[in-house]
N, C-alpha and C positions, 0 to 999 in steps of 0.2 A: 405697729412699728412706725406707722406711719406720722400719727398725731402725734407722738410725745416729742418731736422736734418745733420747737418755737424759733429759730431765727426760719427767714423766707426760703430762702436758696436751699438752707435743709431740707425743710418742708418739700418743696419742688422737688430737688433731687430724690429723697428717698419714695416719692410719689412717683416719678418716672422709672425708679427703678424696679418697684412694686407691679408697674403696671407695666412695665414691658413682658418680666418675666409672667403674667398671669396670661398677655396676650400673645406667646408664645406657647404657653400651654395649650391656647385656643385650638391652635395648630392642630396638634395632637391627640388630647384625651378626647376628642369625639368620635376618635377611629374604632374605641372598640364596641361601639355602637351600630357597627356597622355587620350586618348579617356575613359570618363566617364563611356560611355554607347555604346558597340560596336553595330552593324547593327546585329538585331534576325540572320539572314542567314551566314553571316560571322562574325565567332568569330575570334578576332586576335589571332597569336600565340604569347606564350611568346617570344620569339625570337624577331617577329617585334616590342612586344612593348620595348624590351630592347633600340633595333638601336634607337627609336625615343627620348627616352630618351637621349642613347649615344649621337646622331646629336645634342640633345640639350647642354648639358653639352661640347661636341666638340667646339659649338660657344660660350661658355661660355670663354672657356679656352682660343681660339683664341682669342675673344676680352681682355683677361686679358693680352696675351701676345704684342697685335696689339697697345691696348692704356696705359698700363700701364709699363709690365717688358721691353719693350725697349727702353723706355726712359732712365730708370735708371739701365741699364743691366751690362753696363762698372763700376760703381762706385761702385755697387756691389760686381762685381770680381774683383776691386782693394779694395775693403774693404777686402773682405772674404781674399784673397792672404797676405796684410798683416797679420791677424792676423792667417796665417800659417807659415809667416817668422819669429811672432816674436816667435809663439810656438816653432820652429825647433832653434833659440836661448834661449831657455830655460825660456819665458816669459809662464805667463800661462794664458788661457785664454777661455772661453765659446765653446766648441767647436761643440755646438748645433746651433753657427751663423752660422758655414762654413755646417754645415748640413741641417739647414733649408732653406737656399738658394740653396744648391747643387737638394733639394727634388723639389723645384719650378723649378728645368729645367726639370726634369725627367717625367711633370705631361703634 
């Protein structure tokens, strides 16, 4: 959905929007990953059950970046770049593209 948009601001936009909702899943689908009903004699500590979560939402992120942001990682950051060059020539322009792209590296 992502690639078949060729003007920039598309691109960005349906990229931010892709990637918001996939990192709000993150949230989420790694809850049922998490032991129901621990063993009577060993109760988990919070702690373990966060990592198992974490590992989860980790492979989450890796596969977001393995099969999706690297394909489209350059077009990207020549979209986003643009519309910082045209900002710095006095165009005006959404500057929550170059930031919701910028948030998709940092995650």
């Amino acid at each position: 959905r992502v690639l078949r948009h060729e003007e920039d601001s598309a691109l960005l936009k349906a990229y931010i929007h892709e990637w918001t909702k996939f990192f709000e899943q993150c949230e989420y689908l790694p809850k049922p990953f998490i032991k129901v009903e621990p063993p009577s004699s060993l109760t988990p500590s919070p702690s373990s059950t966060n990592t198992k979560i974490d590992q989860v939402r980790q492979l989450m992120l890796e596969s977001w970046n393995n099969n999706i942001f690297k394909d489209i990682k350059h077009r990207l950051q020549n979209s986003a770049m643009k519309l910082v060059h045209a900002e710095r020539n006095g165009e005006c322009f959404d500057s929550q593209l170059v930031i919701g792209v910028r948030d998709s590296y940092g995650k």
